[in-house]
C-alpha positions in Angstrom: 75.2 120.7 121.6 77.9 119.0 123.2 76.0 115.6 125.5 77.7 114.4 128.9 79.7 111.6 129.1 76.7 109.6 130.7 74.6 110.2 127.6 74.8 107.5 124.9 73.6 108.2 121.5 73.8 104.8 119.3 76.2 105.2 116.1 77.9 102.0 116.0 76.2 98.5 115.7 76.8 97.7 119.3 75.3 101.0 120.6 72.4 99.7 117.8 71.8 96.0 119.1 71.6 96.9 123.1 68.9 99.8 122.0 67.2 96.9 119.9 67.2 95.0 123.5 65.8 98.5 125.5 62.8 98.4 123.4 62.1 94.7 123.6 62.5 95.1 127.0 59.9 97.7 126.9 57.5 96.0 125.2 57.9 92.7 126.9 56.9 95.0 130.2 54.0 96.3 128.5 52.7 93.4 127.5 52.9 91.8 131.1 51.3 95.1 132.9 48.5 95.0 130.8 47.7 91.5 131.3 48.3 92.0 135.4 46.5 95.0 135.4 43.9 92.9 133.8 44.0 89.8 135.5 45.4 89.1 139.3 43.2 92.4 140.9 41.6 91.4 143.9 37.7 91.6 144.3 36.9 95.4 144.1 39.9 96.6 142.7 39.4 98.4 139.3 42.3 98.4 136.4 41.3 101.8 134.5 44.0 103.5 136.7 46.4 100.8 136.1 45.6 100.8 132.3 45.9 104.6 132.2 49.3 104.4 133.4 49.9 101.7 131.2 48.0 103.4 128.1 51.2 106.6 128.8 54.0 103.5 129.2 52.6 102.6 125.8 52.6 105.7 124.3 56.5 106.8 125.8 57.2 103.0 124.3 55.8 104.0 120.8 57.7 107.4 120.8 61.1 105.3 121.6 60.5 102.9 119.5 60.0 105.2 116.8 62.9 107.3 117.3 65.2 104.2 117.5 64.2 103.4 113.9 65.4 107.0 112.8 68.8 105.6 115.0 68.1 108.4 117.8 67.0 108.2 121.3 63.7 109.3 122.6 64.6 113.1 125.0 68.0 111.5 124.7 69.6 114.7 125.9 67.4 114.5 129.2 68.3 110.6 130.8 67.7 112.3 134.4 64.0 112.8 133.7 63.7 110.1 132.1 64.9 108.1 135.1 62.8 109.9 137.9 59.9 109.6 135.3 60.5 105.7 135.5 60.4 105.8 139.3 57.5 107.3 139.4 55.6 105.4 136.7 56.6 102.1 138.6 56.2 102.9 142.0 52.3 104.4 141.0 52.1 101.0 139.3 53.2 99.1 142.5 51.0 101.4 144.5 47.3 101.0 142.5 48.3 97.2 142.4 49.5 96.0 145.3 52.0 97.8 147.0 55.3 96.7 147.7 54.4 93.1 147.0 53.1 93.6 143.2 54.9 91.8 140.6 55.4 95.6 139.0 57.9 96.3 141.6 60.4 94.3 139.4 60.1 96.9 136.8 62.4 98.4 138.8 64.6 96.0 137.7 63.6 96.0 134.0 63.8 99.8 134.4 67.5 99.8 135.8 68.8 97.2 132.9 67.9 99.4 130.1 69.6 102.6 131.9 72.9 99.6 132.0 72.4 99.5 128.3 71.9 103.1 127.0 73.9 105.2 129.6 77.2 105.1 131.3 77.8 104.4 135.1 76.8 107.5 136.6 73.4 107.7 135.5 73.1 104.1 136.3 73.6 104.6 139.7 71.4 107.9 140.1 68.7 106.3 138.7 69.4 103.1 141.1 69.0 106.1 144.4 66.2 107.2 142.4 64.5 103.8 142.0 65.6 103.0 146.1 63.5 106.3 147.1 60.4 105.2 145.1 60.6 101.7 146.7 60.8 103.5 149.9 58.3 105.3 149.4 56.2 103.0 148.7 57.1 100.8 151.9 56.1 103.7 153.8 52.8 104.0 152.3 52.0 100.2 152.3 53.9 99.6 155.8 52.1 96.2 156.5 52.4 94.7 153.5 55.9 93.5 153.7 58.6 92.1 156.4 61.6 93.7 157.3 63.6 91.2 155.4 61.6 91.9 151.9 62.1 95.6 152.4 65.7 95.3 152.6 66.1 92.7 149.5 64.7 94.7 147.1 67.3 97.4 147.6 70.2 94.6 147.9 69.2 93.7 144.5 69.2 96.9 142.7 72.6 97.8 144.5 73.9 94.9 143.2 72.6 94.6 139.7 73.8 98.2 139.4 77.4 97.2 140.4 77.3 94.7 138.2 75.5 95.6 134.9 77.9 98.7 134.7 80.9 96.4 135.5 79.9 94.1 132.2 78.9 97.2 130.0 82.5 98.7 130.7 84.4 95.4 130.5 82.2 95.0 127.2 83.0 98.5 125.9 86.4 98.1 126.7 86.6 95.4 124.9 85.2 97.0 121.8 87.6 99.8 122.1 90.6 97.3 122.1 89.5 95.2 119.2 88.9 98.3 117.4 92.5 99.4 118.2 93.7 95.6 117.2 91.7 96.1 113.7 92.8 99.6 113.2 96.3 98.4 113.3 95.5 95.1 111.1 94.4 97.6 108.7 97.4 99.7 108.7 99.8 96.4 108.2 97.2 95.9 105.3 98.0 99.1 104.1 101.8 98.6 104.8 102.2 95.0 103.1 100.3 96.5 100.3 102.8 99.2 99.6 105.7 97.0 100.2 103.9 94.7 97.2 103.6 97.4 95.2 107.2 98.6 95.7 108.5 95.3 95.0 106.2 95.0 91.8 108.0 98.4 90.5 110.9 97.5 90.9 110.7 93.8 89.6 109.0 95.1 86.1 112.2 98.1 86.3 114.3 94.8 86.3 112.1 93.6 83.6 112.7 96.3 81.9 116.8 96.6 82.2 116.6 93.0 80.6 114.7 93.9 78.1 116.5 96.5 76.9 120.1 95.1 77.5 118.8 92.0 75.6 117.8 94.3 72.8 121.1 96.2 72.9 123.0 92.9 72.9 121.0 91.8 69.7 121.4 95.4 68.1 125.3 94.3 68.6 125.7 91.5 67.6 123.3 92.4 64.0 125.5 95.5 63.5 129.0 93.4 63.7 127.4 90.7 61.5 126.5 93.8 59.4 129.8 95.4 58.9 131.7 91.8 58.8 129.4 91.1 55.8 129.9 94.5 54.0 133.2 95.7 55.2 134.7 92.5 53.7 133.3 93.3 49.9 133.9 97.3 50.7 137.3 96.7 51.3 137.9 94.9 47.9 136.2 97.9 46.0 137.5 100.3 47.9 140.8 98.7 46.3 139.8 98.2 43.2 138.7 101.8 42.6 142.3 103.1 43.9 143.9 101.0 41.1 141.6 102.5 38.5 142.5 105.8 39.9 146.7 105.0 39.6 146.1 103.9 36.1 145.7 107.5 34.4 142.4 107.6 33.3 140.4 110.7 31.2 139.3 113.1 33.4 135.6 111.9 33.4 136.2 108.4 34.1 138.6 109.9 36.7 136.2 112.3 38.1 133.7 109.1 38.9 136.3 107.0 40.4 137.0 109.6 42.9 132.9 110.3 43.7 133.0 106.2 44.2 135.7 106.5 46.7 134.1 109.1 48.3 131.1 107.0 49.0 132.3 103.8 49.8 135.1 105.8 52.3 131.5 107.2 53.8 129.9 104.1 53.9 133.0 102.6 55.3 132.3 105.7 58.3 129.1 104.7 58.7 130.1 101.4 59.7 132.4 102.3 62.1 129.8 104.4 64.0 127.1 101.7 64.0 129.7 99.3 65.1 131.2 101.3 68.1 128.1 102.9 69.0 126.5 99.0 69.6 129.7 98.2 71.0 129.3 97.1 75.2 130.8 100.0 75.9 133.0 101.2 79.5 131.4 102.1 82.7 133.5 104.2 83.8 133.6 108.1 84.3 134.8 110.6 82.4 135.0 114.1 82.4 133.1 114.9 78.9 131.9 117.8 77.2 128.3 118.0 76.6 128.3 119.5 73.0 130.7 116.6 72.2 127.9 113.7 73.6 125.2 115.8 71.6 127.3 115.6 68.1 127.6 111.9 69.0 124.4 111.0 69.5 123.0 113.4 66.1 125.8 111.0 64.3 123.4 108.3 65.2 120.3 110.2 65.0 121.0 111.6 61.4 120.2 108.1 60.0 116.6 108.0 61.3 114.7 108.0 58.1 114.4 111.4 56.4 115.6 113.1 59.3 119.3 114.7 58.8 117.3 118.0 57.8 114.8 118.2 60.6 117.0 118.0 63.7 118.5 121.7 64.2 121.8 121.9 66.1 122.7 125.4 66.8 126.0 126.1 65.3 127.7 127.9 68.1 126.4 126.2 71.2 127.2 127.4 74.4 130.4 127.0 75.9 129.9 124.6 78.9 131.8 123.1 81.7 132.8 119.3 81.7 130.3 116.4 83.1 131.5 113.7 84.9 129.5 110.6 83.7 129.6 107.5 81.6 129.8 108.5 78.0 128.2 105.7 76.0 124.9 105.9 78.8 124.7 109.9 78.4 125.0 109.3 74.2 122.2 106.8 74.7 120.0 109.1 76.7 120.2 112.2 74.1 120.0 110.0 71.2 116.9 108.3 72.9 114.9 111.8 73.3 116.1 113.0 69.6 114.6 109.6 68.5 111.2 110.0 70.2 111.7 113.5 69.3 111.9 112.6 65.2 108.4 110.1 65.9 106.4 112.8 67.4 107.2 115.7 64.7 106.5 113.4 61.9 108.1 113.9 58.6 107.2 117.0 58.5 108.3 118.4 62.0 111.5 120.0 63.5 113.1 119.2 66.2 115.7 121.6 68.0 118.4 121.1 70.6 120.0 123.3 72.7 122.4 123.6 75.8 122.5 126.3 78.4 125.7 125.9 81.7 125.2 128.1 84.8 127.9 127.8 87.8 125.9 124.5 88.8 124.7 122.3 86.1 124.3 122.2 82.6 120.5 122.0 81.1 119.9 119.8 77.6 116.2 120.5 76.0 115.6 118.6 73.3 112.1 120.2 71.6 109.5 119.2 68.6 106.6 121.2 67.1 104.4 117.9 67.2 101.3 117.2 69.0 102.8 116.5 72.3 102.3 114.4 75.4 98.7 112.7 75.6 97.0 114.0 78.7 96.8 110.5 80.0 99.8 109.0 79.7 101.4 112.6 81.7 100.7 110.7 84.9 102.9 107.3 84.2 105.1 109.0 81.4 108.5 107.5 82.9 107.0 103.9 84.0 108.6 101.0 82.3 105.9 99.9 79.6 104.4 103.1 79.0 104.6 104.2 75.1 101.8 105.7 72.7 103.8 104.4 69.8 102.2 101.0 67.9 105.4 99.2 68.0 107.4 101.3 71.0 108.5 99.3 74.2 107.9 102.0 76.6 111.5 101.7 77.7 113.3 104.7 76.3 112.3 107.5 78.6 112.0 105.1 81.5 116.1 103.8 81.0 116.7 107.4 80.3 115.4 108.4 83.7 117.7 106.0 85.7 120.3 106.4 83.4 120.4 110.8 84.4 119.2 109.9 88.1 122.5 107.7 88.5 124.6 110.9 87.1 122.8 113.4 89.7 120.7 114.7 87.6 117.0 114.9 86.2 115.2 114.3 83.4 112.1 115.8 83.4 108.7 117.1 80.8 108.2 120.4 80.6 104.9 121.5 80.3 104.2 123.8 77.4 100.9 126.0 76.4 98.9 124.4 74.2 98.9 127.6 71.9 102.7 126.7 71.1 102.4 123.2 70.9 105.0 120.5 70.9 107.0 118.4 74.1 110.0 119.8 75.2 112.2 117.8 77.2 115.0 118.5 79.7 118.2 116.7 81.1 120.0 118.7 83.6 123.4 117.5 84.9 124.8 119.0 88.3 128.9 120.4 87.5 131.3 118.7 89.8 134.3 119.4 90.6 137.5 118.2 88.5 139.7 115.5 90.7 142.7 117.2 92.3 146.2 116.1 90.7 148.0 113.4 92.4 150.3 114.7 95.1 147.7 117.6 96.8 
């Protein structure tokens, strides 16, 4: 059931503290009827009625007291009774005591200030016209016990303590609401700054990370030209030596090995040349390139993983496809990266497979193993710098890879595949643009 605005109902830990006041209000009145029920009667007057009323203060006390503990009010949804109740209960009080000049007529007081604290502003001032018609009332019955000026200051009083208890309790509340409003917003720059940290922490380890690799790429360079200075130099001279056995008519076996020689050393010499221009800093500009050339590029690379030249299938017709506009040497890269982490997962036993399919908007690379596939928990960060389940991997590969395809306009992505079948299959897709217009139109 839905309460009236005038109905408070303590949830928060100011609501909390002014009901811990209410009841030690209440209790501090208690304890002061009982003792001037008990001690200031004139001769002949007798306290059982007083202490009755008292003994039902006490038990209404009790009752509040143990319904604040269980954070609740006591008839909470029913302040108006509880307010004529109180006028009632203070002006008998008054009346079996002394009239309208017993001390207990500042109950109504005590009475008002914990309506101030539980309830809003228009039950405060109801049960101030409440509390004025049981002071009257009582004047009436006990008219020669007070002057004209007392009558009238005990209203003044009420009137004004009303005016200005709910004043303070609003200006307090207010208050609250605004600080709360403050903190709410503190909170959300928090939240903000946090997520600006975090930002700038992803993208300072994705800087990390481009050193890394271009410093790796740099030293892969520079060992591959030391490489083919140190060989090509020697190849060269028995690459030359074995043409002049070959010119000096030889038998036909000795002949027959000199020619499987220079067939070797003139692949070996091949070899060379690809390590060396595939390490090579290479342009960044863009080129209009076929996608079955950058594929036969990068399996020129890849064939050299150990043990691997059988276990990477390359259909032999693929499928004619329209040309991509990107950097060549970063699209090589990116396929020769996913072949590579392709070979590791199959083990040296596995297959891997590649194929290409064009439609009239982009052209789709998969490049697919039968090993175990993707961990479960790496699925969530698989493209985050640093993230590798290989002993000695950097974590970089797919990450570069990423950036590298996101710069062409295009994705890189996982795709998920049923456990039953097994295997990672991953997928490059490259948006077709449109060839530039000749010069002139």
């Amino acid at each position: 059931m839905k309460l009236p605005g005038w109905i408070l109902t303590p949830s928060g830990p100011d609501e909390l503290s002014a009901e811990r006041v209410v009841i030690q209000i209440r209790w501090t009145g208690l304890v002061l009827g009982f003792l001037l029920a008990n001690t200031t009667l004139a001769p002949g007057q007798s306290a059982l009625t007083l202490n009755m009323l008292l003994a039902v203060g006490f038990a209404y006390t009790a009752l509040d007291t143990w319904f604040y503990r269980k954070k609740s009010i006591f008839l909470g949804e029913y302040p108006l009774f509880i307010s004529m109740m109180e006028s009632l209960f203070i002006g008998l009080l008054a009346h079996f005591h002394d009239g309208p000049a017993s001390p207990f007529r500042y109950y109504y007081l005590l009475s008002l200030l914990c309506c101030i604290l539980r309830h809003g502003p228009e039950l405060v001032w109801i049960t101030c016209a409440l509390h004025l018609a049981s002071w009257f009332s009582l004047c009436l019955v006990h008219d020669a016990r007070l002057g004209g000026e007392s009558r009238l200051l005990m209203p003044v009083v009420l009137v004004w303590s009303s005016w200005a208890g709910t004043g303070l309790v609003s200006w307090k509340r207010r208050t609250r609401l605004e600080l709360e409003r403050l903190n709410a917003q503190l909170l959300d720059s928090q939240r903000e700054l946090e997520s600006r940290i975090g930002l700038r922490t992803n993208e300072l380890k994705e800087a990390q990370a481009l050193m890394v690799q271009q410093e790796k790429m740099a030293n892969f360079g520079l060992l591959a030209a030391g490489i083919a200075h140190e060989v090509g130099n020697p190849l060269t001279g028995v690459t030359t030596l074995v043409q002049m056995l070959q010119r000096r008519g030889q038998d036909d076996y000795t002949l027959e090995k000199l020619n499987l020689m220079a067939a070797e050393l003139t692949r070996m010499r091949d070899i060379l040349r690809e390590l060396t221009a595939f390490s090579r800093p290479g342009s960044r500009q863009r080129t209009w390139e076929d996608p079955r050339d950058l594929l036969h590029e990068a399996l020129g690379i890849a064939k050299y993983h150990t043990r691997s030249g059988s276990r990477i299938r390359l259909p032999e017709a693929l499928e004619a496809s329209s040309k991509v506009y990107c950097v060549r040497g970063q699209m090589t890269q990116v396929f020769l990266n996913l072949m590579l982490n392709a070979l590791d997962a199959a083990g040296p036993q596995g297959q891997v497979e590649l194929t290409l399919h064009c439609s009239d908007s982009e052209v789709r690379i998969g490049v697919r193993d039968n090993g175990p596939g993707v961990a479960p928990e790496l699925l969530p960060g698989l493209f985050q710098p640093f993230v590798t389940s290989k002993k000695e991997g950097t974590g970089l590969g797919l990450f570069l890879s990423r950036k590298v395809v996101q710069a062409h306009g295009g994705t890189l992505e996982h795709v998920a595949v049923a456990e039953s079948v097994g295997g990672a299959i991953f997928e490059v897709a490259i948006p077709l643009g449109r060839r530039p217009l000749p010069e002139g139109i």
